[in-house]
C-alpha positions in Angstrom: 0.0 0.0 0.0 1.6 3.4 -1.0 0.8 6.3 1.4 3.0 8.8 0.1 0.3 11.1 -1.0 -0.4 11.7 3.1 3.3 12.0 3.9 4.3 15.6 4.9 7.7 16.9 5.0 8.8 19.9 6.6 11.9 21.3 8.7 13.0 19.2 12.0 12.0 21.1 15.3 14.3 19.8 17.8 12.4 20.1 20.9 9.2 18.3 19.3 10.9 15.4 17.0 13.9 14.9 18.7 12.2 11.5 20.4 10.4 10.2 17.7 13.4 10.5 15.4 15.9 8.7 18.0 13.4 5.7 18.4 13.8 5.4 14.1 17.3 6.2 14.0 18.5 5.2 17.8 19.3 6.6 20.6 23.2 6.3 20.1 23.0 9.3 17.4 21.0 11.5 19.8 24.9 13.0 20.5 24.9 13.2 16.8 21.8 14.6 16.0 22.0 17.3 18.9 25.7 18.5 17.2 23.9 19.2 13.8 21.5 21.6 15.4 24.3 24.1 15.5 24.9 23.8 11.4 20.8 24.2 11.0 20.8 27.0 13.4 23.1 29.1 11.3 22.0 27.4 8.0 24.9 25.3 7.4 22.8 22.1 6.9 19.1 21.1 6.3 17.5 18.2 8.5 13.9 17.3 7.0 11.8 15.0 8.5 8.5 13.0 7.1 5.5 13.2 9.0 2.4 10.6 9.1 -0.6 11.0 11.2 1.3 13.2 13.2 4.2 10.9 13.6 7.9 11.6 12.0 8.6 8.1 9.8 11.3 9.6 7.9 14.3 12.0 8.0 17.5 13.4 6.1 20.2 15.7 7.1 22.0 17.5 4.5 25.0 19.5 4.9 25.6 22.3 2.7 29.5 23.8 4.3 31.9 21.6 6.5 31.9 22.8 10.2 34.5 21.5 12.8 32.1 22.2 15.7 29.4 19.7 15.2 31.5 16.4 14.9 31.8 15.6 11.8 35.4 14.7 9.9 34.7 14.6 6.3 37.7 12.9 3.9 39.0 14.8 1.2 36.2 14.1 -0.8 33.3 14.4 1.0 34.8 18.2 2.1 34.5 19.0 -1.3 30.8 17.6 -1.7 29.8 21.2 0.4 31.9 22.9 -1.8 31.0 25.5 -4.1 27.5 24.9 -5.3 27.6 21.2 -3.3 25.8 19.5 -0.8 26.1 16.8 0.9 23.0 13.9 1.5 24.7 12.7 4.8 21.4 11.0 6.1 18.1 9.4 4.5 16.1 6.9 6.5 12.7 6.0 6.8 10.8 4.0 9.2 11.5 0.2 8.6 7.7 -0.5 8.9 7.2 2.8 6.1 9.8 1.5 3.5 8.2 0.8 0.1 5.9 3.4 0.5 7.5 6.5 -0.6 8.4 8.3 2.1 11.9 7.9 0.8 10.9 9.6 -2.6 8.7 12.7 -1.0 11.9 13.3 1.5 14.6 13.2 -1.8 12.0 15.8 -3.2 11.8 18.0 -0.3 15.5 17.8 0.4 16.4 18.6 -2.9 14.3 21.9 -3.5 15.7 22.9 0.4 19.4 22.2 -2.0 17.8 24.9 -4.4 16.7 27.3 -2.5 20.5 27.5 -0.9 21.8 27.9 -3.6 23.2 24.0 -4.0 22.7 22.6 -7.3 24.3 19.4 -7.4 23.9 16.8 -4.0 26.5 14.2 -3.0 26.2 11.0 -0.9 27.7 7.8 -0.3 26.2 4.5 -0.2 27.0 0.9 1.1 28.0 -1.5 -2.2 26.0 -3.4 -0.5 22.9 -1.7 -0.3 21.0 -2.5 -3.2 17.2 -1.3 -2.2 19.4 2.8 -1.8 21.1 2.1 -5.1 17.5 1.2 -7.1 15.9 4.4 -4.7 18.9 6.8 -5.7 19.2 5.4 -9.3 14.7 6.1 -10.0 15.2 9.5 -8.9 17.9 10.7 -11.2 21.2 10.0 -9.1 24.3 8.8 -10.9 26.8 6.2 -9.6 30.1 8.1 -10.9 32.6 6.5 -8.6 33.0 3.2 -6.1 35.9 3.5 -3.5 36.9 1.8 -0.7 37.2 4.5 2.5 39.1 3.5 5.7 35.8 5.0 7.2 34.2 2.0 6.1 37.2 -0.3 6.9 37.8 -0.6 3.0 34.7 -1.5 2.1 33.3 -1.2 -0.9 31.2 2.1 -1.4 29.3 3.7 -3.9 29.8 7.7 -4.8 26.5 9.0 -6.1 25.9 12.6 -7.9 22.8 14.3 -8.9 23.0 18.0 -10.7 19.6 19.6 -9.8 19.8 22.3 -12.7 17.6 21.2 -15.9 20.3 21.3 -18.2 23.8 21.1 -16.3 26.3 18.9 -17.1 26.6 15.3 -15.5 28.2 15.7 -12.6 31.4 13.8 -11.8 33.8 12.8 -9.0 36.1 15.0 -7.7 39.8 14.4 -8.3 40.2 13.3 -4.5 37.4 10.8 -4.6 40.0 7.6 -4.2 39.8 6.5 -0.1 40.3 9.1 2.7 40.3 9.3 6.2 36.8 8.9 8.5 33.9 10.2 6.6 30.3 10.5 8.4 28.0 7.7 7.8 26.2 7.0 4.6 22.6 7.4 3.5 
Protein backbone atom coordinates (compact mmCIF):
# COMPACT_ATOMS: atom_id res chain seq x y z
CA UNK A 1 0.00 0.00 0.00
CA UNK A 2 1.57 3.43 -1.04
CA UNK A 3 0.84 6.32 1.39
CA UNK A 4 2.98 8.77 0.06
CA UNK A 5 0.32 11.05 -0.96
CA UNK A 6 -0.38 11.69 3.14
CA UNK A 7 3.31 11.97 3.89
CA UNK A 8 4.31 15.56 4.92
CA UNK A 9 7.74 16.88 4.97
CA UNK A 10 8.76 19.87 6.65
CA UNK A 11 11.87 21.26 8.65
CA UNK A 12 12.96 19.16 12.01
CA UNK A 13 12.02 21.10 15.28
CA UNK A 14 14.26 19.80 17.82
CA UNK A 15 12.44 20.06 20.94
CA UNK A 16 9.16 18.30 19.31
CA UNK A 17 10.87 15.43 17.04
CA UNK A 18 13.88 14.93 18.71
CA UNK A 19 12.21 11.52 20.44
CA UNK A 20 10.44 10.18 17.66
CA UNK A 21 13.43 10.54 15.39
CA UNK A 22 15.85 8.70 17.97
CA UNK A 23 13.44 5.73 18.36
CA UNK A 24 13.81 5.43 14.06
CA UNK A 25 17.34 6.18 14.00
CA UNK A 26 18.54 5.19 17.75
CA UNK A 27 19.32 6.63 20.63
CA UNK A 28 23.22 6.33 20.09
CA UNK A 29 22.98 9.30 17.40
CA UNK A 30 21.00 11.54 19.84
CA UNK A 31 24.85 12.95 20.55
CA UNK A 32 24.90 13.24 16.82
CA UNK A 33 21.82 14.65 15.99
CA UNK A 34 21.99 17.31 18.86
CA UNK A 35 25.66 18.53 17.19
CA UNK A 36 23.88 19.19 13.84
CA UNK A 37 21.47 21.62 15.40
CA UNK A 38 24.27 24.07 15.50
CA UNK A 39 24.92 23.81 11.42
CA UNK A 40 20.80 24.16 10.96
CA UNK A 41 20.85 27.03 13.35
CA UNK A 42 23.13 29.14 11.34
CA UNK A 43 22.00 27.38 8.05
CA UNK A 44 24.86 25.28 7.38
CA UNK A 45 22.76 22.11 6.86
CA UNK A 46 19.11 21.12 6.34
CA UNK A 47 17.54 18.24 8.53
CA UNK A 48 13.93 17.31 7.00
CA UNK A 49 11.78 15.00 8.54
CA UNK A 50 8.54 13.05 7.07
CA UNK A 51 5.45 13.24 9.02
CA UNK A 52 2.41 10.56 9.12
CA UNK A 53 -0.60 11.04 11.19
CA UNK A 54 1.30 13.23 13.20
CA UNK A 55 4.23 10.86 13.56
CA UNK A 56 7.93 11.59 12.05
CA UNK A 57 8.56 8.09 9.80
CA UNK A 58 11.32 9.58 7.90
CA UNK A 59 14.28 11.99 7.97
CA UNK A 60 17.50 13.39 6.06
CA UNK A 61 20.17 15.75 7.11
CA UNK A 62 21.97 17.45 4.47
CA UNK A 63 25.04 19.47 4.94
CA UNK A 64 25.62 22.34 2.70
CA UNK A 65 29.47 23.80 4.30
CA UNK A 66 31.95 21.64 6.53
CA UNK A 67 31.93 22.84 10.24
CA UNK A 68 34.54 21.52 12.83
CA UNK A 69 32.09 22.16 15.68
CA UNK A 70 29.41 19.71 15.16
CA UNK A 71 31.49 16.38 14.94
CA UNK A 72 31.76 15.61 11.76
CA UNK A 73 35.42 14.69 9.91
CA UNK A 74 34.69 14.56 6.26
CA UNK A 75 37.69 12.87 3.89
CA UNK A 76 39.02 14.76 1.23
CA UNK A 77 36.18 14.13 -0.82
CA UNK A 78 33.30 14.37 1.01
CA UNK A 79 34.80 18.17 2.10
CA UNK A 80 34.49 19.00 -1.34
CA UNK A 81 30.83 17.62 -1.68
CA UNK A 82 29.83 21.21 0.44
CA UNK A 83 31.90 22.90 -1.77
CA UNK A 84 31.03 25.53 -4.10
CA UNK A 85 27.52 24.91 -5.34
CA UNK A 86 27.59 21.22 -3.26
CA UNK A 87 25.76 19.53 -0.83
CA UNK A 88 26.10 16.76 0.85
CA UNK A 89 22.96 13.93 1.55
CA UNK A 90 24.69 12.73 4.79
CA UNK A 91 21.40 10.99 6.13
CA UNK A 92 18.10 9.44 4.50
CA UNK A 93 16.13 6.94 6.53
CA UNK A 94 12.74 6.02 6.77
CA UNK A 95 10.76 3.95 9.24
CA UNK A 96 11.51 0.19 8.57
CA UNK A 97 7.69 -0.50 8.89
CA UNK A 98 7.22 2.78 6.15
CA UNK A 99 9.79 1.54 3.54
CA UNK A 100 8.24 0.81 0.14
CA UNK A 101 5.86 3.36 0.49
CA UNK A 102 7.47 6.47 -0.64
CA UNK A 103 8.41 8.27 2.07
CA UNK A 104 11.86 7.87 0.77
CA UNK A 105 10.88 9.59 -2.62
CA UNK A 106 8.68 12.71 -1.00
CA UNK A 107 11.85 13.28 1.52
CA UNK A 108 14.60 13.18 -1.79
CA UNK A 109 11.98 15.77 -3.23
CA UNK A 110 11.83 17.98 -0.27
CA UNK A 111 15.53 17.82 0.43
CA UNK A 112 16.38 18.57 -2.87
CA UNK A 113 14.30 21.90 -3.45
CA UNK A 114 15.74 22.94 0.38
CA UNK A 115 19.38 22.16 -2.00
CA UNK A 116 17.82 24.92 -4.36
CA UNK A 117 16.74 27.35 -2.48
CA UNK A 118 20.45 27.48 -0.92
CA UNK A 119 21.85 27.91 -3.59
CA UNK A 120 23.21 23.99 -4.01
CA UNK A 121 22.68 22.61 -7.26
CA UNK A 122 24.33 19.43 -7.37
CA UNK A 123 23.95 16.78 -3.95
CA UNK A 124 26.46 14.16 -3.02
CA UNK A 125 26.20 10.95 -0.87
CA UNK A 126 27.74 7.85 -0.29
CA UNK A 127 26.18 4.54 -0.15
CA UNK A 128 27.00 0.87 1.10
CA UNK A 129 28.03 -1.50 -2.24
CA UNK A 130 25.99 -3.42 -0.50
CA UNK A 131 22.93 -1.67 -0.27
CA UNK A 132 21.01 -2.54 -3.22
CA UNK A 133 17.19 -1.27 -2.19
CA UNK A 134 19.42 2.80 -1.85
CA UNK A 135 21.06 2.05 -5.14
CA UNK A 136 17.52 1.21 -7.12
CA UNK A 137 15.95 4.39 -4.72
CA UNK A 138 18.94 6.78 -5.72
CA UNK A 139 19.17 5.43 -9.26
CA UNK A 140 14.74 6.09 -9.98
CA UNK A 141 15.24 9.54 -8.87
CA UNK A 142 17.86 10.68 -11.19
CA UNK A 143 21.15 9.98 -9.06
CA UNK A 144 24.27 8.81 -10.94
CA UNK A 145 26.81 6.24 -9.56
CA UNK A 146 30.15 8.15 -10.91
CA UNK A 147 32.65 6.53 -8.59
CA UNK A 148 33.00 3.20 -6.11
CA UNK A 149 35.88 3.51 -3.49
CA UNK A 150 36.90 1.76 -0.68
CA UNK A 151 37.24 4.53 2.51
CA UNK A 152 39.11 3.45 5.75
CA UNK A 153 35.84 4.98 7.16
CA UNK A 154 34.22 1.99 6.07
CA UNK A 155 37.23 -0.31 6.91
CA UNK A 156 37.82 -0.65 3.04
CA UNK A 157 34.74 -1.47 2.07
CA UNK A 158 33.32 -1.21 -0.87
CA UNK A 159 31.21 2.14 -1.42
CA UNK A 160 29.29 3.66 -3.86
CA UNK A 161 29.81 7.70 -4.81
CA UNK A 162 26.51 9.03 -6.11
CA UNK A 163 25.91 12.57 -7.85
CA UNK A 164 22.81 14.29 -8.92
CA UNK A 165 22.95 18.01 -10.71
CA UNK A 166 19.63 19.60 -9.85
CA UNK A 167 19.85 22.32 -12.68
CA UNK A 168 17.60 21.17 -15.86
CA UNK A 169 20.32 21.25 -18.21
CA UNK A 170 23.77 21.12 -16.35
CA UNK A 171 26.29 18.86 -17.13
CA UNK A 172 26.61 15.26 -15.45
CA UNK A 173 28.25 15.70 -12.60
CA UNK A 174 31.38 13.83 -11.77
CA UNK A 175 33.80 12.81 -9.03
CA UNK A 176 36.07 15.03 -7.75
CA UNK A 177 39.77 14.41 -8.30
CA UNK A 178 40.16 13.28 -4.55
CA UNK A 179 37.42 10.76 -4.61
CA UNK A 180 40.02 7.58 -4.22
CA UNK A 181 39.79 6.49 -0.11
CA UNK A 182 40.29 9.09 2.71
CA UNK A 183 40.28 9.29 6.22
CA UNK A 184 36.83 8.95 8.49
CA UNK A 185 33.89 10.16 6.56
CA UNK A 186 30.29 10.53 8.38
CA UNK A 187 28.03 7.72 7.75
CA UNK A 188 26.25 7.02 4.61
CA UNK A 189 22.59 7.42 3.55
Amino acid sequence: MKVSHDVITRPFDFVRDRAELLAIISEAKGPMLDLLGAAVSDGHALILVAELGGHVVGWTALRTSYRTDTGWSPDGNTADFVAGDNAYLEYLEVALLMRGRGVATRLLDATERGALAAGRNRLWLHTSEANADAQRLYEREGWKHVDTIHPTWKDQRATRVYAKDLTPDGPAPRPTSSARGGERGSPQP
